[in-house]
Structures are given as C-alpha cells and as structure tokens.
N, C-alpha and C positions, 0 to 999 in steps of 0.2 A: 583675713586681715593680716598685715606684715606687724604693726604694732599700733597702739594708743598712745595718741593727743591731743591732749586738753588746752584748749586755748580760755585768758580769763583775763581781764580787766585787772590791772592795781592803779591805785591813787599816784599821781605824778608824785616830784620832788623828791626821788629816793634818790644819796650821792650816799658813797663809800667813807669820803672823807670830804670836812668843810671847807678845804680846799681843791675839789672837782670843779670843774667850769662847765661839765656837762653832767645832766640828771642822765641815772638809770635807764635804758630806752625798756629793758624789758627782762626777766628775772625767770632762769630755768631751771621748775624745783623736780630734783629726780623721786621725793618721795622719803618713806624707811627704806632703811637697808640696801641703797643700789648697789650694782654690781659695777665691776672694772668696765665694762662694756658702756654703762649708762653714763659714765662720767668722761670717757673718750668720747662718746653722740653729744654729750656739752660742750666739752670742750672745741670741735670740729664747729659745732654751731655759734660758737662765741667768735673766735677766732673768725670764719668764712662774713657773721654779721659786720664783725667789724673793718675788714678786708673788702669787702662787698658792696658794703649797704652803709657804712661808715657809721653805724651805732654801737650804743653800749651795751653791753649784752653782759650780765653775770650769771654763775650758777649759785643758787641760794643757798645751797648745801654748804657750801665753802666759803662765799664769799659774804659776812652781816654786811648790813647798809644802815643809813640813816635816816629818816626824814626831818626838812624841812615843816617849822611850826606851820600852820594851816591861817589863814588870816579868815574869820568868821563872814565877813561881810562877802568873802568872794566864792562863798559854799562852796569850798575846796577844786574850784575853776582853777585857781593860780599854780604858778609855777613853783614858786616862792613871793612869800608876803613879803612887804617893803622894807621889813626889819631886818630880815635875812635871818633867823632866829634858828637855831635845831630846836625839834622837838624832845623834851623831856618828860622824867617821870614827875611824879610830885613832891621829890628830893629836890627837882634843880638837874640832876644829875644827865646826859644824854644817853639816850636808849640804844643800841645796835639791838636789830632784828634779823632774820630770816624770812624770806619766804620762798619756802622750798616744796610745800605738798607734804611736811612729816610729821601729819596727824594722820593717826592708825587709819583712820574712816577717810582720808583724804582718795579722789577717784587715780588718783596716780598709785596709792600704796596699794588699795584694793586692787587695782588690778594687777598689778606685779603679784600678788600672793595667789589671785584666783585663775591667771591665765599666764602663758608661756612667752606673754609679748612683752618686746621692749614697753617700755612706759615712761612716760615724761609731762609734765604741766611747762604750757609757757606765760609767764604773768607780763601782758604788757601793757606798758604806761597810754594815760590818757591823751600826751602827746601825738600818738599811735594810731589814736583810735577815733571813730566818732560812734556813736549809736543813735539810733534813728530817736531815743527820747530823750537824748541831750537839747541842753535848750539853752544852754553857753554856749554861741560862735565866736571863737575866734579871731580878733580885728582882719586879720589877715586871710582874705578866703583862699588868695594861693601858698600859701603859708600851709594852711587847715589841711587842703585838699592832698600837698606833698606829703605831709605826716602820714595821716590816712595810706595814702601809697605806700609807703615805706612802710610799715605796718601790715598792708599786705604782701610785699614783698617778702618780707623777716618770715611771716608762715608759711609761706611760697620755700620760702630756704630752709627753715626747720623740719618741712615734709619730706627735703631730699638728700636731710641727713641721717 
C-alpha cells in the first residue's frame, strides 16, 4: 500500500463563519502529530477540490468551524433550520470545533504511529453523500444524484493526491 484513507460521513451545516453562503463540503483531519508532508497532501487537496470540483474543502487541523443549530423535526436532514441559529453550549455562547482524527485511538493516528504510510481521514458532508439506509430523499432527485457525484469525485481526487 502507497498510504491510508479513511473516508466517513459528518453532519451537514458546518460554516467557518456566520457569514459563509456555503456549508463545509468536506473536512481533512491529518490526525496527532502530522508532519510537513501531511499538511502540503491537504492543502494540494483543498486547493485542487476547490479549483476542480468547486467545493469547500478545509483541513480540521487548522481550520475550527461551526454548526448550524439542528431543527428536531427534520432529524438532522436539514441544511440549516428556519431560524438560521448557530449551535451553542449551554451558556448561549457559540461552539468552534475541529474535526480532525486527533484522538489518540483515532484510525488516522494509529496508523501514522504503527506504519510508515502517509495517513489522512476525509469527513464528508451529507450533502455529499447518500447511503443506501437513508430514508430522507431529497426534493430534488437531480439535485441528490449531482451531490452524490461530486462526492465521488472529491475521493476520486483525494486518492490522487
């Protein structure tokens, strides 16, 4: 094997700031401790996704993000609830998070520690993605069907960076 890639699912609605017009498309966490090497293979993938493929691409290492509150009734289908609300703690106060893979046990650190290969996690939005036990479609089947695409293409290009 040349290196390890982990592809995974995260919850739509992640914007950097409450003034993005576009959600996160997909979030590249290098794990502990990467090296100068693993943050050029992000950065080349952020850069080519958005060039490319015209998505948003961060790496979680570097860049926190936000989400947008969750509206109950739409079990976290939604893009953004009607309110347009960020999520918060139980202060009020608005969260920035990471998701990067840099939990010890995370399979991007482990392997970095146990083997010689580059290693990378790519977190991509539900936008992105469909899975066969989804049972939210989309109003838009050609809408659906483009995302999905795009989503495979984005891995299609992460593999040839």
């Amino acid at each position: 094997y040349e290196r390890f890639f982990s592809v995974h699912g995260c919850a739509p609605s992640k914007v950097t700031s409450p003034l993005d017009e576009v959600e996160v498309h997909a979030i590249i966490g290098l794990g502990l401790n990467p090296g100068e090497a693993d943050f050029e293979r992000a950065e080349t993938l952020r850069k080519r996704a958005a060039q490319e493929l015209g998505l948003r691409v961060i790496t979680g290492n570097v860049q926190p993000h936000v989400d947008y509150a969750k509206n109950p009734e739409w079990d976290g289908h939604s893009f953004r609830d009607a309110t347009q609300r960020l999520a918060t703690d139980t202060q009020g106060q608005v969260v920035a998070k990471r998701v990067a893979a840099m939990m010890a046990n995370s399979t991007t650190t482990v392997m970095r520690e146990r083997t010689s290969l580059p290693s990378n996690q790519l977190e991509i939005s539900r936008s992105l993605r469909l899975l066969p036990t989804d049972t939210y479609r989309r109003p838009d089947p050609s809408a659906e069907k483009y995302g999905v695409y795009m989503g495979y293409q984005l891995c299609r290009l992460a593999t040839e960076v």
